[in-house]
C-alpha positions in Angstrom: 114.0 100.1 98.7 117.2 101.4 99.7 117.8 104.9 101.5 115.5 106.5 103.9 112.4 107.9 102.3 111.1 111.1 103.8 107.6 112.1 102.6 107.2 115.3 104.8 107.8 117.6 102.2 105.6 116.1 100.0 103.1 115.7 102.0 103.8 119.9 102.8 103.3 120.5 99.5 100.3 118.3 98.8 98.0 120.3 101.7 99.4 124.4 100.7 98.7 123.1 96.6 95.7 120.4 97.2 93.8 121.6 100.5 94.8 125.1 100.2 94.4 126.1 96.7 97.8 127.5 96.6 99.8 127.9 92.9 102.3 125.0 92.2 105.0 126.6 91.4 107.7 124.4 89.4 110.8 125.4 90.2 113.9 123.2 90.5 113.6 121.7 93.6 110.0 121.0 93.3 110.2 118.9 90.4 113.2 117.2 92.1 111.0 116.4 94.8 107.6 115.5 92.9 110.4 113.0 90.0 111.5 111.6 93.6 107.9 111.1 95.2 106.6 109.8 91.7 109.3 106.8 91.7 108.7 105.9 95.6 105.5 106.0 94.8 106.1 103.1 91.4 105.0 105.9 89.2 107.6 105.8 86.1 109.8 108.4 85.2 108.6 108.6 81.8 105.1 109.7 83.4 106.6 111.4 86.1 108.6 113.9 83.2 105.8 114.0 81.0 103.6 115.4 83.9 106.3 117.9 84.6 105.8 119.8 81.4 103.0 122.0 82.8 101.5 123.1 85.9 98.0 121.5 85.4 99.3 118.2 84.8 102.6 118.5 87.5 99.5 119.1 90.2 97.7 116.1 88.9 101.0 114.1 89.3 101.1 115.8 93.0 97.7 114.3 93.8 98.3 110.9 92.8 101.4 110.7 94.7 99.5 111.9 97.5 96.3 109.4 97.2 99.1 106.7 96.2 100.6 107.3 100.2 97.1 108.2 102.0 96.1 105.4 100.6 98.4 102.9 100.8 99.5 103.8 104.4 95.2 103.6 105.6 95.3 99.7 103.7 98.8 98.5 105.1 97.9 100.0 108.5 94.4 98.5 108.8 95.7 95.2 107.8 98.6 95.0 110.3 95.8 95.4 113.2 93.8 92.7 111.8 96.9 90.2 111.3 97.9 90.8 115.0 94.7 90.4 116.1 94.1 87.2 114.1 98.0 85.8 115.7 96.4 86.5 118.9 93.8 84.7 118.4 95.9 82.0 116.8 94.8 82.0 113.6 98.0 82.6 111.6 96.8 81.4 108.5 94.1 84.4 108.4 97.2 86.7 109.4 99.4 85.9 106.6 96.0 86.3 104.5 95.7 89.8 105.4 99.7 90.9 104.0 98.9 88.4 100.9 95.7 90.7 100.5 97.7 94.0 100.7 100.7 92.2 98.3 97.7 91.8 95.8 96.4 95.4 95.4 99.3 97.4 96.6 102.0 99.2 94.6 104.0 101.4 96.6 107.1 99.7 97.4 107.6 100.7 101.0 104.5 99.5 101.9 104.5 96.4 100.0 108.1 95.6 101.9 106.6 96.3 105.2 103.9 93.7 104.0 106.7 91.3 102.6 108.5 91.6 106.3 105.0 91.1 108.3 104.0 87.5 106.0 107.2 86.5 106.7 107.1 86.9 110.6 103.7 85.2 110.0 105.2 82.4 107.9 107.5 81.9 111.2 104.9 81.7 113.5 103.5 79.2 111.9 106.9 77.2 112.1 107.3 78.0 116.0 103.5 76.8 116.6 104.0 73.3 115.0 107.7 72.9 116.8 106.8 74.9 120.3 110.5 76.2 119.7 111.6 79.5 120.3 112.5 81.3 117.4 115.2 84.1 118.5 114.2 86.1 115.2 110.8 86.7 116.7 109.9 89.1 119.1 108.9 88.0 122.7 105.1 89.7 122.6 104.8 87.7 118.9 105.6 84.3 120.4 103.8 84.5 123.6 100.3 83.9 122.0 101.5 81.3 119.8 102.8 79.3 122.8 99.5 80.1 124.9 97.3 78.6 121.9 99.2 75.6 122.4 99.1 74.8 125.6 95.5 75.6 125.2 95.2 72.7 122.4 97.2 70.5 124.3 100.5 70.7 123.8 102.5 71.3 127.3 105.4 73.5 126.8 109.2 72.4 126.7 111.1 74.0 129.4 114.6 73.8 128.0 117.1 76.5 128.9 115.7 78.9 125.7 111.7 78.6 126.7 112.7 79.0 130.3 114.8 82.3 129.5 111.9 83.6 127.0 109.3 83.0 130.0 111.0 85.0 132.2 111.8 87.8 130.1 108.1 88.0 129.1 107.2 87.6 132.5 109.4 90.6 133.6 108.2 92.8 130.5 105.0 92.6 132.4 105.8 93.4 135.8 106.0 89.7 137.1 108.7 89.0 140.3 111.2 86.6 139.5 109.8 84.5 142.7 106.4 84.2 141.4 108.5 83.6 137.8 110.4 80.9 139.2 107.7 79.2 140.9 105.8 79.0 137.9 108.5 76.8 135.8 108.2 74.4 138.3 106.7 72.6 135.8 105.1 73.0 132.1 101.3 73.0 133.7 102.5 75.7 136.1 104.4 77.7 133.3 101.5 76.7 130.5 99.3 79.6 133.2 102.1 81.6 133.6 101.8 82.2 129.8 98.0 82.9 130.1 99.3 85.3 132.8 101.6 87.8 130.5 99.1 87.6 128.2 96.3 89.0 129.8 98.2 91.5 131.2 99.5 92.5 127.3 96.1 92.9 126.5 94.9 94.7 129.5 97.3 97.3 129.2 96.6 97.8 125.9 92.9 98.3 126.7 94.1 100.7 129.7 96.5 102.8 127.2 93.9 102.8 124.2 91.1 104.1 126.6 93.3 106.6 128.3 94.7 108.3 125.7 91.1 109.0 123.9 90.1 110.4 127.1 93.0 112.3 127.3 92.6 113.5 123.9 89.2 114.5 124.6 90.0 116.7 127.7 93.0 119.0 126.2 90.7 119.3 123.0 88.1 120.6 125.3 91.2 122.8 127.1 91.0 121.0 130.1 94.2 120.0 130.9 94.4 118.9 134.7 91.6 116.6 133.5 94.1 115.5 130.9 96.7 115.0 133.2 94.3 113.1 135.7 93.3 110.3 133.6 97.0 109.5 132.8 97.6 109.8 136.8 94.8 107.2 137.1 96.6 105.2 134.5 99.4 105.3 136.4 98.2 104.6 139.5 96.8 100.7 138.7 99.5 100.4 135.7 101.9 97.3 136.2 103.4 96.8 133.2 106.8 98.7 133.0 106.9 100.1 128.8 103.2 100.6 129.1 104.0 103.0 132.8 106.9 104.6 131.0 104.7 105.8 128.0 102.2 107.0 130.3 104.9 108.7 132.2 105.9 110.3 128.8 102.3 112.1 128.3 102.4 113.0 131.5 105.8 114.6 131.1 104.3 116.5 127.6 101.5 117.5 129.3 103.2 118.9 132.0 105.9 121.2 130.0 105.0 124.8 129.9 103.9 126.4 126.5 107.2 127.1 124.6 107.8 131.1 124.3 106.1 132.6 121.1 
């Protein structure tokens, strides 16, 4: 699709007319917005006009719109964390099943370009894990697992100039010195557990971050926010990896501003 799409308003309208019981009023710049929604949405703009000719069927139209993003975002969402889970587990062909699944059910355009863009990354993958080359139009936390599974079936890795750069900025994304770096591509054994390295620190960050912030959530729902504030000090305090400290450092930094003035 081209242009941004903004669904906010949309979305504003769907909870005062759907959850609130509120009128839907058409006036001009409604029905701009709910022809707009309807052909983001792949509803046509023969339907789309048709529902606009009176308020009964115009809040219909507003529902449908509404399921056709709830919807669609819960399927394409749900999917992507399966697919990343499956790449990390090395099974890429059960990845790009997930975005084929999506493909076959979904209509909303954006959605169905965001699953486009993810089978293709998978589809790449799949290239870099029967060459063990880097692919430069892959992200470093995609390739890492795919060159830990093969080292783990085998396959040493090949440290030419680009998988000796890509090591160590993986390695630095998680904290690693460059001397410990260094004296792990020594040789491809030595840099095969460096890789195994990075990883489990990726995922043990990501198990510290998921398990802080539901605790954290917990405490200022409960109104107790220096407890709130505690458990992201105790993240911090055994955190090594730098993005994960600096989002942690963000919620600290949110929890920490005063209320803004009523």
């Amino acid at each position: 699709m081209t242009g941004e799409i903004d669904w906010e308003p949309i979305r504003a309208l769907g909870q005062r007319v759907i959850e609130r019981g509120e009128p839907l009023e058409l006036s001009d710049e409604v029905r701009a917005l709910l022809q707009r929604s309807a052909e983001e949405v792949a509803l046509s703009p023969e339907d789309a006009e048709n529902a606009l000719r009176s308020v009964p069927t115009a809040t219909s139209l507003l529902g449908e719109i509404r399921r056709r993003i709830r919807e669609g975002s819960a399927q394409l969402g749900a999917a992507t964390i399966r697919a990343y889970d499956l790449r990390d587990d090395g099974d890429l062909d059960g990845a790009c099943r997930q975005m084929e699944e999506v493909l076959s059910v979904e209509v909303v355009p954006l959605y169905r370009e965001r699953a486009e863009a993810m089978l293709r990354e998978m589809t790449r993958l799949k290239s870099v894990a029967a060459s063990g080359q880097v692919d430069l139009k892959l992200s470093d936390r995609a390739l890492v697992p795919i060159f830990l599974h093969r080292v783990q079936q085998g396959h040493p890795l090949e440290l030419n100039e680009g998988m000796r750069t890509f090591l160590r900025r993986s390695a630095a994304d998680v904290g690693m010195s460059e001397a410990e770096t260094e004296e792990a591509l020594a040789s491809p054994e030595r840099a095969g557990a460096l890789l195994g390295q990075i990883m489990g620190r990726l995922h043990e960050a990501s198990d510290r971050l998921e398990s802080a912030m539901d605790r954290m959530a917990e405490l200022q729902d409960a109104g107790d926010l220096e407890g709130a504030r505690q458990q992201i000090r105790d993240w911090l305090a055994v955190e090594v990896v730098p993005r994960f400290r600096r989002a942690a450092e963000e919620q600290l930094a949110y929890l920490d501003d005063p209320e803004p003035p009523g």
